[in-house]
N, C-alpha and C positions, 0 to 999 in steps of 0.2 A: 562626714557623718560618722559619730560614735560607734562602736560595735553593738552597743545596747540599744540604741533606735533602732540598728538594721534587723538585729536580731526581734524586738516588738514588732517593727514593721511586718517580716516575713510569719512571727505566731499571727499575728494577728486576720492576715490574708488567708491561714493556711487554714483559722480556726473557722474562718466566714466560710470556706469553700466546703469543708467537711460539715457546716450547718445548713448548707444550702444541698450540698450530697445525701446527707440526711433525709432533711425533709421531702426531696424529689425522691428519693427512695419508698419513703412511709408513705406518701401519697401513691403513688405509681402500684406498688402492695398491696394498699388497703382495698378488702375486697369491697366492689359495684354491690349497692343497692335494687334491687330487686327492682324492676321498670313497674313503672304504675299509670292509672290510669289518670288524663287530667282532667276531662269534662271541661266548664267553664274555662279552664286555666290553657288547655289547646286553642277553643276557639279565641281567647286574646292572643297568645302566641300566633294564629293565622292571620291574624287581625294587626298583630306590631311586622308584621316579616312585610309586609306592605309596604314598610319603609326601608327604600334602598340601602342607608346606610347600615342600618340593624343587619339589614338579612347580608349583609358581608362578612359581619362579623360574626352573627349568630352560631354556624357551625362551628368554630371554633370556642366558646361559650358551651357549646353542648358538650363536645368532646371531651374542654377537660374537668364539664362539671360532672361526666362521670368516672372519671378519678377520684374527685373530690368529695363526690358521694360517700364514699367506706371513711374516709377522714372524719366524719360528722356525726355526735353521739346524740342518743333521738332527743335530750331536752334540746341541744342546739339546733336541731333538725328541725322541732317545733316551733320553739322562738321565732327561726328564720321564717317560716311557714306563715305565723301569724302575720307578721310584716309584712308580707309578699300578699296577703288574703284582705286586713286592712286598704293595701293602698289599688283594690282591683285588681288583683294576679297582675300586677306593674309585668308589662310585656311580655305573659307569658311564663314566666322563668319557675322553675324548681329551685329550691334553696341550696342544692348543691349550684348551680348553673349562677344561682345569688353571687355566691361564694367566688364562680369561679370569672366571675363579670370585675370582682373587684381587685381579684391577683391581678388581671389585664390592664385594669386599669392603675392599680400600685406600678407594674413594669412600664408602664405606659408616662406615669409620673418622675419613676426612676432616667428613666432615659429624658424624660423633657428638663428634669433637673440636671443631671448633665452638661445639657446642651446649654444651660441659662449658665450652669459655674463656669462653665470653659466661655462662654462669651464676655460673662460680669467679672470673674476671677471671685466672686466673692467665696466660695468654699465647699464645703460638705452640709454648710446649713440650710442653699438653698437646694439642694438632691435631698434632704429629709424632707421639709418641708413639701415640696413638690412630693414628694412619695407619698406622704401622710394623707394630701388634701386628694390626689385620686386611689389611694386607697378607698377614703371616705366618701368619696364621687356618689358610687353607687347606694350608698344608706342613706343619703342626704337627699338625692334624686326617690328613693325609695319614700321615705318619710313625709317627704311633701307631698310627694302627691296621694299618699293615705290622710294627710289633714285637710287637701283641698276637696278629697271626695268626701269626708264624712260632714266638711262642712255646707257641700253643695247636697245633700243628701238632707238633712235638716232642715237647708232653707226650702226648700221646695215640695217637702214633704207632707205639713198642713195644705197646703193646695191642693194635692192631688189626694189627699183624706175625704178633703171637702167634694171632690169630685165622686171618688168613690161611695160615697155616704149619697149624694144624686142620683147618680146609676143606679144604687139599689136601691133608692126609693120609687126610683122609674120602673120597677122589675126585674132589674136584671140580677142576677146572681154578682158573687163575689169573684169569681173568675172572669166573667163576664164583664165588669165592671173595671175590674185590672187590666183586661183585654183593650175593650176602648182607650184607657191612657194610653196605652202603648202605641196602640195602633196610629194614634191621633199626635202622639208627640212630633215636634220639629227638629229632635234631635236626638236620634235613636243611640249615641254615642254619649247622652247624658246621664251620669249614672244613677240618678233614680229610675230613669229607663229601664237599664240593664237590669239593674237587681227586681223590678218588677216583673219586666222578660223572665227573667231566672227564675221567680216564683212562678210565673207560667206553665213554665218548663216543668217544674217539680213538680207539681199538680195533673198535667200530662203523663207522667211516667206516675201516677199513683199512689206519688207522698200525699200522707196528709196535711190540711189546712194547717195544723199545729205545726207538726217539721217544717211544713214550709219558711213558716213566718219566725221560727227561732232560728232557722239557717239564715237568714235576713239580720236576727239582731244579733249571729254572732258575727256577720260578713261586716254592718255598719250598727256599730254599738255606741251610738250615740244614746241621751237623752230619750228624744225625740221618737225615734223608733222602738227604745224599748217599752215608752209607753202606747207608742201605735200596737207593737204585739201585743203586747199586754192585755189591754181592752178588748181587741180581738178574740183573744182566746178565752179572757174569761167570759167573756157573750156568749160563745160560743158554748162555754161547759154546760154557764146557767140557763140557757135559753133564751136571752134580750135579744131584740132587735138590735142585728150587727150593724144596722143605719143607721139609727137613732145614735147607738155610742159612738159612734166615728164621726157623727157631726158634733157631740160634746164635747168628742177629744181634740177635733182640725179647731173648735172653738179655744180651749185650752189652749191649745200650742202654742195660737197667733198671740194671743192675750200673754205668753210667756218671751216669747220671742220680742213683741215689744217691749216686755219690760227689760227684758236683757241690752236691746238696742238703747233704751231710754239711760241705762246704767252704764251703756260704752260712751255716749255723749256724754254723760255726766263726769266720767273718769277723763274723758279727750279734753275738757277745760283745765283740767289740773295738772295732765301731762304735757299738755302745751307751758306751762309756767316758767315751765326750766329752757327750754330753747329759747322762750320769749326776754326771760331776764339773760343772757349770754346773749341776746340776739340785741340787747341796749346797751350791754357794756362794747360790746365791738363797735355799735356807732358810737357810744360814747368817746370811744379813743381813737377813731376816724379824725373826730370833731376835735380832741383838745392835743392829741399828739403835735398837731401839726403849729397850733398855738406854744406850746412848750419848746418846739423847736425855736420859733423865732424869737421867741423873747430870751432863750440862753444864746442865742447869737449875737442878739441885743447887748447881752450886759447885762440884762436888769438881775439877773440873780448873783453876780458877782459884787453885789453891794453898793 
């Protein structure tokens, strides 16, 4: 080996080790964030540490999420926030603890890449890639599951309008009326559950009807909910019967909701097209490949 490879090779090691000294430095320095209070986002945290394997890891997730914590400037600290607020306070976690779920899991990738170069021999491409993809573990796991709750939040939510808009035409108040879904649901873990719980809760401690219901559409900010608040609070200013508008609005939704479904059938004939035409040229050449072989076996195209 050249003296100039050895000499890259060795800047190169020495430049990684003093960027990694660095960073462990600046992290380890920066000062802790000030502890706060989580509300909702504890009671999920009690509620994820139920799972064996979480709560193995968890402490250490904690620990160096506050390191990580002084690392983090407050628009990134927000960002992280809303993600984590969007997908249900996914596990519990603080945005430092975000943060520091996905170092673990980038080392966690580093080392499983590793082990695949030195098995495959293929190189340093499959240790990045492998680094990348659990880096990105947790954003990815983060993400989904804020699309699968505000979708499940939406489809469910004209129903229990409808229900609400019942109740209080039977007498019951709007607490009251929120009370019975809850109490009555078969799955106190589904999150139009929760977030109606949670308005409970607020309403208990003395928020008003308005905060309540704008904590709700900033929690699931769909459509759907913004116009459930919506309705609500303007009844509420002008003085309408909160019944009557909550049954024109669960009316509205469903009436929108099918058209949206009518419009996803509509668009699934046209997206089927393309798999469908690929899906005839491959029996197409099932069927004649096997013709073309035997007739050039034959001769016959040798004139």
């Amino acid at each position: 080996m050249t003296l100039p490879l050895v000499f890259l090779r060795w800047l190169s090691i020495v430049a990684t080790s003093g960027a990694g000294a660095w960073s462990a430095y600046t992290v380890l320095c920066a000062p802790s964030r000030p502890a706060e209070r989580l509300g909702i986002r504890g009671l999920m945290r009690q509620r994820a540490l139920q799972d064996p394997s979480w709560r193995r890891i968890e402490p250490m997730v904690r620990w160096l999420g506050v390191r990580l914590g002084g690392a983090l400037s407050e628009k990134q600290y927000a960002a992280l926030d809303r993600q984590l607020l969007l997908a249900g306070d996914y596990l519990g976690m603080t945005p430092p603890e975000y943060v520091a779920l996905s170092v673990l899991t980038f080392a966690c990738g580093v080392v499983v890449g590793l082990v695949v170069a030195k098995l495959t021999q293929i190189g340093a491409v499959v240790v990045l890639a492998c680094a990348l993809l659990g880096a990105g573990l947790p954003y990815l796991s983060v993400s989904g599951e804020g699309e699968k709750r505000l979708k499940s939040v939406s489809r469910r939510l004209p129903g229990a309008v409808d229900l609400v808009a019942l109740a209080m035409s039977a007498g019951l108040d709007f607490p009251g009326a929120i009370r019975q879904i809850v109490e009555k649901s078969s799955d106190p873990r589904e999150p139009l559950t929760e977030e109606l719980g949670w308005i409970l809760h607020k309403l208990s401690l003395g928020t008003t009807r308005r905060q309540a219901l704008e904590e709700l559409a900033e929690r699931v900010p769909t459509e759907v909910v913004l116009e459930f608040v919506g309705a609500v609070v303007q009844a509420e200013e002008r003085g309408h019967p909160v019944a009557a508008v909550l049954q024109i609005q669960a009316s509205t939704s469903r009436q929108r909701r099918s058209v949206r479904a009518e419009e996803s059938a509509a668009k699934a004939g046209v997206a089927l097209a393309g798999p469908l035409v690929l899906l005839f040229i491959a029996i197409l050449l099932l069927i004649m490949t096997p013709m073309v072989l035997r007739l050039s076996q034959s001769g016959v195209f040798d004139g």
